[in-house]
Kinemage of the C-alpha trace (Angstrom):
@kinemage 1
@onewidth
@group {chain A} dominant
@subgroup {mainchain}
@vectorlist {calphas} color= white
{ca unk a 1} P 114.455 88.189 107.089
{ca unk a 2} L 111.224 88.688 105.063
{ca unk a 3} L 111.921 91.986 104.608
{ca unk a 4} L 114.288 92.012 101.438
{ca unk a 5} L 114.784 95.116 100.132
{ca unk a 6} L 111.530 96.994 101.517
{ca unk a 7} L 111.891 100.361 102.812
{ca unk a 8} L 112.444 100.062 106.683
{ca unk a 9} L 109.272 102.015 107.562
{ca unk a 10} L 107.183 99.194 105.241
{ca unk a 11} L 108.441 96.331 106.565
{ca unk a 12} L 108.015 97.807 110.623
{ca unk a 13} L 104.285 97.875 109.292
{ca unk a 14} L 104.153 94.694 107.551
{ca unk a 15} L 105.865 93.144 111.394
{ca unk a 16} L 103.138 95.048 113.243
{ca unk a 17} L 99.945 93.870 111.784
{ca unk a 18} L 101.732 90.181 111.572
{ca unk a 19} L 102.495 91.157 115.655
{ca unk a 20} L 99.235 91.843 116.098
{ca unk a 21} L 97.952 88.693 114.661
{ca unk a 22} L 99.849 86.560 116.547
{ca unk a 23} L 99.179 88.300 119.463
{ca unk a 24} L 95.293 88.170 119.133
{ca unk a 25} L 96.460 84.391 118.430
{ca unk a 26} L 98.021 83.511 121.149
{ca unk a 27} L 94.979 85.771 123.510
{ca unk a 28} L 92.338 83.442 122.025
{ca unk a 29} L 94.199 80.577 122.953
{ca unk a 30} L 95.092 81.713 126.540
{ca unk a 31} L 91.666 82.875 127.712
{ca unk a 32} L 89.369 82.015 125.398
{ca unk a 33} L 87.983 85.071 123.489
{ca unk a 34} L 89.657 88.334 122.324
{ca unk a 35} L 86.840 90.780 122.509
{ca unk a 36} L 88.085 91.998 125.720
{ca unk a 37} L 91.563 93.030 124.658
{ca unk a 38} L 91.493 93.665 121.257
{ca unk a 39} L 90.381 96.924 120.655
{ca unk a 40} L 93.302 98.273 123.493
{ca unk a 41} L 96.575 95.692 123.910
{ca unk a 42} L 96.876 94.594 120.621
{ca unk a 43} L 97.491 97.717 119.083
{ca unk a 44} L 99.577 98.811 121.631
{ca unk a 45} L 101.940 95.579 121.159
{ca unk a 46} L 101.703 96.506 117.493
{ca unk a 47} L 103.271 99.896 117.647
{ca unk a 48} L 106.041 98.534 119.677
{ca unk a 49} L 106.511 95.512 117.641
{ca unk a 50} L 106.328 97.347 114.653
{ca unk a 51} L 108.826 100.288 115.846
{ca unk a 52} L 111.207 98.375 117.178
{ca unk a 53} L 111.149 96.270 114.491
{ca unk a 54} L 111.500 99.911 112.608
{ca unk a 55} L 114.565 100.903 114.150
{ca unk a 56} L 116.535 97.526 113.945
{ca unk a 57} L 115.749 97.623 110.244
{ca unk a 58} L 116.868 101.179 109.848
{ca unk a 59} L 120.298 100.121 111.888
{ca unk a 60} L 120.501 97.416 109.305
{ca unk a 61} L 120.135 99.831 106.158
{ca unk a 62} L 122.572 102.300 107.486
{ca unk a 63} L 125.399 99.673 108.224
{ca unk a 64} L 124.793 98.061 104.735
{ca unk a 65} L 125.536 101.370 103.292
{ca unk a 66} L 128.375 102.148 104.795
C-alpha cells in the first residue's frame, strides 16, 4: 500500500485525513453542501478509518517481523 515503511501510527493518520477527504467528497456530491456534517461525521469516520487502518498496519508490522 502507500504506506511503505512508515511507522503504523503515521500512516493510520495519513489514511484518516485522506478518509476524511473523501468522505466530505462523496457528502458534497450526495446532498449538495457539507457545512452540515462536517464539523461532526467526518471526524468521526476519520478516527475509525484511521484506527482501523492503525491496527491492520500494526498486524502487518508484527507478522513481517516474525
Amino acid at each position: 500500500m502507500f504506506a511503505g515503511r512508515q511507522h503504523p501510527a503515521r500512516a493510520a493518520l495519513v489514511w484518516a485525513v485522506v478518509w476524511m477527504v473523501l468522505m466530505a467528497a462523496v457528502d458534497r456530491l450526495l446532498h449538495g453542501s457539507w457545512r452540515e456534517d462536517i464539523l461532526i461525521l467526518l471526524p468521526i469516520s476519520a478516527a475509525i478509518g484511521g484506527v482501523g487502518f492503525y491496527l491492520l498496519l500494526k498486524r502487518r508490522v508484527s507478522a513481517a517481523a516474525r
